[in-house]
Backbone as a ProteinNet text record, in pm:
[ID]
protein_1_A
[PRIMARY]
XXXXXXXXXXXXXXXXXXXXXXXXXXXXXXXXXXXXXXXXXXXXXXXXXXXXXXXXXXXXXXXXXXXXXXXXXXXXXXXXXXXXXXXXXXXXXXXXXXXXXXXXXXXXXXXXXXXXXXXXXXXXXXXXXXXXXXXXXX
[TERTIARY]
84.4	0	88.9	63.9	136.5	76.8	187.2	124.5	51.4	-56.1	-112.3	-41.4	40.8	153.4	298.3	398.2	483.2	578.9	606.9	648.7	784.6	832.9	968.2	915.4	924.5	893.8	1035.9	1085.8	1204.8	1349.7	1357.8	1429.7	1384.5	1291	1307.8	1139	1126.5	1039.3	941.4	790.9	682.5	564.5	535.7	420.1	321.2	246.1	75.9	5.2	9.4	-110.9	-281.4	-292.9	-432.6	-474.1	-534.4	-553.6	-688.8	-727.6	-835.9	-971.3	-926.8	-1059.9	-1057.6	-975.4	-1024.7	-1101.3	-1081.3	-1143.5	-1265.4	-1260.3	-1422.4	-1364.6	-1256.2	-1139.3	-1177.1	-1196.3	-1198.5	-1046.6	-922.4	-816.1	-709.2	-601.5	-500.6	-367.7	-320.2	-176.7	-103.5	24.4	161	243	366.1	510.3	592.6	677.9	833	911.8	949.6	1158.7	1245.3	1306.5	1417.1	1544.1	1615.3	1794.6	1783.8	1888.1	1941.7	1928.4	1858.4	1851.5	1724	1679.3	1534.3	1457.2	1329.7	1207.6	1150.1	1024.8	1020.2	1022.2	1029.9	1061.1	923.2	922.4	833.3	695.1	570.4	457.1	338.1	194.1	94.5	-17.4	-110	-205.7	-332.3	-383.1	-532.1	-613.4	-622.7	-711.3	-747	-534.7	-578.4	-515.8	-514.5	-482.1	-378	-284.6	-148.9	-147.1	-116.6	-63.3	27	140.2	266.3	347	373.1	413.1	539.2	663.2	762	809.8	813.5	834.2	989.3	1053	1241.2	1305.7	1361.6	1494.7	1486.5	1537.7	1517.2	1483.9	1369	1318.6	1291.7	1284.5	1223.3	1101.8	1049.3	915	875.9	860.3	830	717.9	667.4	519.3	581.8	461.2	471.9	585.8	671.2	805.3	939.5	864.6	983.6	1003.4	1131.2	1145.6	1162	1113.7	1065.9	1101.9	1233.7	1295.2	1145.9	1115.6	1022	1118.5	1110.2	1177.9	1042.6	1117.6	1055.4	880.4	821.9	652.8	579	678.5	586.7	528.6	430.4	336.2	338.3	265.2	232.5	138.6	57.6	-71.4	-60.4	-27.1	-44.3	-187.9	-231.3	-364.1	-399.3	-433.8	-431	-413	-371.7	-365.9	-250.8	-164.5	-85.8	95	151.8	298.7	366.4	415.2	470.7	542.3	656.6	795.6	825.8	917.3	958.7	1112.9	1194	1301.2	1382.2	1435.4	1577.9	1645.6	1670.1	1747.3	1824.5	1877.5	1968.3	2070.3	2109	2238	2204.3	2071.3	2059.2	1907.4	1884.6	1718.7	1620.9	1531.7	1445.1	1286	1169.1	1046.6	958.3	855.7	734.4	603.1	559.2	416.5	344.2	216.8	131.6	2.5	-78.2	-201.7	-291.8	-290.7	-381.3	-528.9	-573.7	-743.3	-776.9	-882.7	-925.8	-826.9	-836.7	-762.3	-766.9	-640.5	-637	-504.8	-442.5	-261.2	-206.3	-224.3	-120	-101.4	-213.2	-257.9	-145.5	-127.4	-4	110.8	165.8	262.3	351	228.8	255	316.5	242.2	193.4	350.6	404.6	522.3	622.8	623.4	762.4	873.6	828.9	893.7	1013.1	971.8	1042.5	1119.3	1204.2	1335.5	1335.9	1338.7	1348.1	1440.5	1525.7	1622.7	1669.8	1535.6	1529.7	1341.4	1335.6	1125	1074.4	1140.7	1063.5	930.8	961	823.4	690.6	714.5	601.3	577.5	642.3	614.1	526.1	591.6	455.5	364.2	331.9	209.4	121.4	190.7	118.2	93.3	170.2	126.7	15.1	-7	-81.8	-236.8	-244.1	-364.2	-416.8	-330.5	-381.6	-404.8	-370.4	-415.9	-245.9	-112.9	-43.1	52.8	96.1	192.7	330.7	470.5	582.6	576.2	670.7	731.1	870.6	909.1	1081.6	995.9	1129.2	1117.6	1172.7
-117.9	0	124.1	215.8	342.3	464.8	494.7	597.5	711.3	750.7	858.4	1005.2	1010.5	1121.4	1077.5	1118.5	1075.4	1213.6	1202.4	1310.4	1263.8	1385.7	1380.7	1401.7	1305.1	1357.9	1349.8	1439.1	1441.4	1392.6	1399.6	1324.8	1215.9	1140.9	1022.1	1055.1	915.4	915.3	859.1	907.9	864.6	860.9	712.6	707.5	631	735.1	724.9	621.9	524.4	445.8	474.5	463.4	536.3	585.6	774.4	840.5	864.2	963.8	981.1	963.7	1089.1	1102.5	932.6	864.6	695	626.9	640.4	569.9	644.9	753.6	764.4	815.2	882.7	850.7	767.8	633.1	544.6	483.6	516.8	472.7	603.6	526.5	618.5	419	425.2	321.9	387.4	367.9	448	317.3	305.8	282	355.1	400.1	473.1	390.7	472.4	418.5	478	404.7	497.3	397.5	491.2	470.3	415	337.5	306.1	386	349.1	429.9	533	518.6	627.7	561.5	669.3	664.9	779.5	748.1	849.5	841.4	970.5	961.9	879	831.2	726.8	844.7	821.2	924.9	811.4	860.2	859.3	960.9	838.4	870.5	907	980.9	999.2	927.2	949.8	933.5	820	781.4	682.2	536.2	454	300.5	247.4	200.7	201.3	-8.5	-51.5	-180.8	-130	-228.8	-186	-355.8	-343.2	-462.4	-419.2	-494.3	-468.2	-501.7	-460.7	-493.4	-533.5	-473.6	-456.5	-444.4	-538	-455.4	-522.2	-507.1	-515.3	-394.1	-390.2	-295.7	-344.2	-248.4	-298.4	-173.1	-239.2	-172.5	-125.2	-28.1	-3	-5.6	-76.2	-59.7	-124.8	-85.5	-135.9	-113.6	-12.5	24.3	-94.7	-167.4	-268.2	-283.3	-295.6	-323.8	-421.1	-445	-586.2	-587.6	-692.5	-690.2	-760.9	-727	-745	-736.5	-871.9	-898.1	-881.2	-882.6	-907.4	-976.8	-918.9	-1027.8	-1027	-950.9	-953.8	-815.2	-877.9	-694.9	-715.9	-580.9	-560.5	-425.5	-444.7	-339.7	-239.7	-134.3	-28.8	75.5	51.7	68.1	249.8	311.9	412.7	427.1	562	592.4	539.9	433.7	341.7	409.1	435	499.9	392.1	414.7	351	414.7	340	387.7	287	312.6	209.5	262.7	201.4	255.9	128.6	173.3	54	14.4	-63.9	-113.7	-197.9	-201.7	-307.3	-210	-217.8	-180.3	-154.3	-133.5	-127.4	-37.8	-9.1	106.5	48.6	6.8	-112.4	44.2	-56.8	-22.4	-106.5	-37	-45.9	-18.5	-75.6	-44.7	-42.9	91.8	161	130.6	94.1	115.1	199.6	324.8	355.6	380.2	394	399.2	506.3	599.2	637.1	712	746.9	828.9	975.8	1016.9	1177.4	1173.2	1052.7	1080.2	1155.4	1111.3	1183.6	1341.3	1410.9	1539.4	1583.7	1521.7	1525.9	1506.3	1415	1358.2	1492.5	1542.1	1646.8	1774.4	1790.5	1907.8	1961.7	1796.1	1832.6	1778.6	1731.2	1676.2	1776.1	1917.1	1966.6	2028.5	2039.7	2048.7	1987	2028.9	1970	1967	1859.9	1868.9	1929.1	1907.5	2028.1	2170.5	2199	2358.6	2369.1	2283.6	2339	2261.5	2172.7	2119.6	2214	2299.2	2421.9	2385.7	2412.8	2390.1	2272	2195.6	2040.4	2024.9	2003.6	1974.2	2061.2	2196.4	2251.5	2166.5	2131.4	2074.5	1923.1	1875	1731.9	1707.7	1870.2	1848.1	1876	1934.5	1961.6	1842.6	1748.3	1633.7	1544.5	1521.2	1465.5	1374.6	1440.8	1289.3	1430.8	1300.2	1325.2	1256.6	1354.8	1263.8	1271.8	1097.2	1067.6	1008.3	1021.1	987.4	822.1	733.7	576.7	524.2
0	0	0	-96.5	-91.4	33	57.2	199.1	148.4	206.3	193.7	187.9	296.3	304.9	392.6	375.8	397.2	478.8	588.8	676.1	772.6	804.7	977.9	1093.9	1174.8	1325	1401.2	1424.6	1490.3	1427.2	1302	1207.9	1157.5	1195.8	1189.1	1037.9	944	810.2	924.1	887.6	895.5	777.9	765.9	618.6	711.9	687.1	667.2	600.4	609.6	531.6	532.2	640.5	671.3	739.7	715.2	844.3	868.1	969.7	1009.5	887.9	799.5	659	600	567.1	528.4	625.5	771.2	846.7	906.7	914.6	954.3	1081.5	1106.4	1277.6	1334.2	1284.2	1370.6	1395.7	1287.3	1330	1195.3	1286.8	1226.9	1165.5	1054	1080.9	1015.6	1042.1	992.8	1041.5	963.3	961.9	972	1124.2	1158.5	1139.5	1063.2	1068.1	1144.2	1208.1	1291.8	1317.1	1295.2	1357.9	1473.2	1487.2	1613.3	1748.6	1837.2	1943.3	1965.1	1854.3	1811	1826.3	1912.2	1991.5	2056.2	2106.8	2177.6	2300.2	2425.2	2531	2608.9	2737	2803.8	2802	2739.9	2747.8	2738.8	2765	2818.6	2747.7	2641.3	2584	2651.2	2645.7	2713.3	2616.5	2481.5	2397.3	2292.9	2277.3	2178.2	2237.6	2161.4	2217.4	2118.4	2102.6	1988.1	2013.8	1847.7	1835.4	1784.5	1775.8	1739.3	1682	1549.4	1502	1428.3	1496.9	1408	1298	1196.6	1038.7	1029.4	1039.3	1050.9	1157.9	1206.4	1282.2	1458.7	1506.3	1702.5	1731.9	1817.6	1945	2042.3	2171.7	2303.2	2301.2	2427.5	2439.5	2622	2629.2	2762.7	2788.5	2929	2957.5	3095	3176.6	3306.7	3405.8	3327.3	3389	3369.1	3255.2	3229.2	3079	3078	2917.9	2856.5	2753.6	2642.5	2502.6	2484	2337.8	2249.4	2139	2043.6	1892.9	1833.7	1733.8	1599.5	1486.9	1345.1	1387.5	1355.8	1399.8	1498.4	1573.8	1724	1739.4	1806.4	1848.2	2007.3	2018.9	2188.1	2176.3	2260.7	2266.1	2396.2	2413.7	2453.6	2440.2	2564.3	2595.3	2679.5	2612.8	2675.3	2813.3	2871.7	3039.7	3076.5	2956.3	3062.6	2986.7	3072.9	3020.8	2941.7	2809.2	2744.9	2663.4	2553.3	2504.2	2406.4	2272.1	2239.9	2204.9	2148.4	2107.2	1996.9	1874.1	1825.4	1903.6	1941.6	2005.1	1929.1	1786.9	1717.3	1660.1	1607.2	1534.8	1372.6	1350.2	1178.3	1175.6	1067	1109.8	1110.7	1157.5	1195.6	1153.2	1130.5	1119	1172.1	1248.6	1356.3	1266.8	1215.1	1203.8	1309	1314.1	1460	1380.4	1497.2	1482.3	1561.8	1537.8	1637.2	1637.9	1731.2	1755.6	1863.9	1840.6	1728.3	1647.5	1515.6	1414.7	1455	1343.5	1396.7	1497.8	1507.4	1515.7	1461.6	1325	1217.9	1247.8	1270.8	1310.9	1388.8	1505	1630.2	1567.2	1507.4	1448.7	1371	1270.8	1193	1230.2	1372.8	1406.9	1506.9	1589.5	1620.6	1521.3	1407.4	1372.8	1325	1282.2	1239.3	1336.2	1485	1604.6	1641	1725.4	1754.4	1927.3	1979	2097.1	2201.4	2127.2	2220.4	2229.1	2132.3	2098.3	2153.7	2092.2	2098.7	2236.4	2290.7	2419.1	2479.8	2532.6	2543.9	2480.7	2358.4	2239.5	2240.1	2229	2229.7	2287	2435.7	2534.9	2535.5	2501.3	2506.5	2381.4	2240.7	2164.4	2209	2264.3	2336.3	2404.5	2505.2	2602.3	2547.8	2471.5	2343.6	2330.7	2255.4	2211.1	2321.8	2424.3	2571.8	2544.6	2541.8	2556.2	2639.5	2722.8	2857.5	2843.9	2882.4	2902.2	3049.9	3086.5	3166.1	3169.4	3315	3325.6	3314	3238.3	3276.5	3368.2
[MASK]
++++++++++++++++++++++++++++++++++++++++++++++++++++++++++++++++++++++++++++++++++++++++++++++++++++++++++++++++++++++++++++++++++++++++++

């Protein structure tokens, strides 16, 4: 499937397969790619609920305050309210296909990627906090 739009969140490529207007916002899915070591910091959805299936590469996954290697095939469901994280963890650029529910991620996605965290942090979280998502220390 060709992505709908294809964008940077923090350096890192994000494609859209299907966003809010296809589904009715009943869901949002995208595929990130990211480098080694790339993720985002440990945060906390109010709104939406994330599957997460890795296409390429080694990652771990935070939830529950513990971390979980997830190879090629494996998913894990991150359920709103609950603090979670993922990150590369291999040595090569690995891809995560997301599922989220309801749609209208991409919106967020968009809205911070052009920011840089170690210049825009401020903005960030004010635009984070809009969309109902929260960071935490892990």
């Amino acid at each position: 499937m060709k992505p709908v739009t294809t964008f940077k969140v923090f350096g890192e490529d994000v494609d859209v397969l299907v966003d809010a207007a296809m589904s009715r916002d009943n869901a949002t899915v995208l595929i990130q790619t990211m480098h080694p070591g790339g993720g985002p910091p440990p945060h906390k959805h109010t709104n939406e609920d994330e599957t997460f299936t890795v296409l390429e590469g080694d990652f771990e996954f935070l939830q529950e305050g513990e971390w979980t290697p997830l190879r090629v095939s494996e998913v894990i469901f991150a359920p709103r309210g609950h603090i979670h994280s993922f990150r590369n963890s291999g040595t090569t650029v690995g891809r995560v296909l997301i599922f989220v529910s309801p749609g209208g991620f991409e919106r967020y996605l968009q809205e911070i990627g052009p920011l840089s965290p170690a210049n825009d942090m401020p903005k960030i979280i004010e635009i984070s906090n809009r969309y109902g998502i929260t960071f935490h220390h892990s």
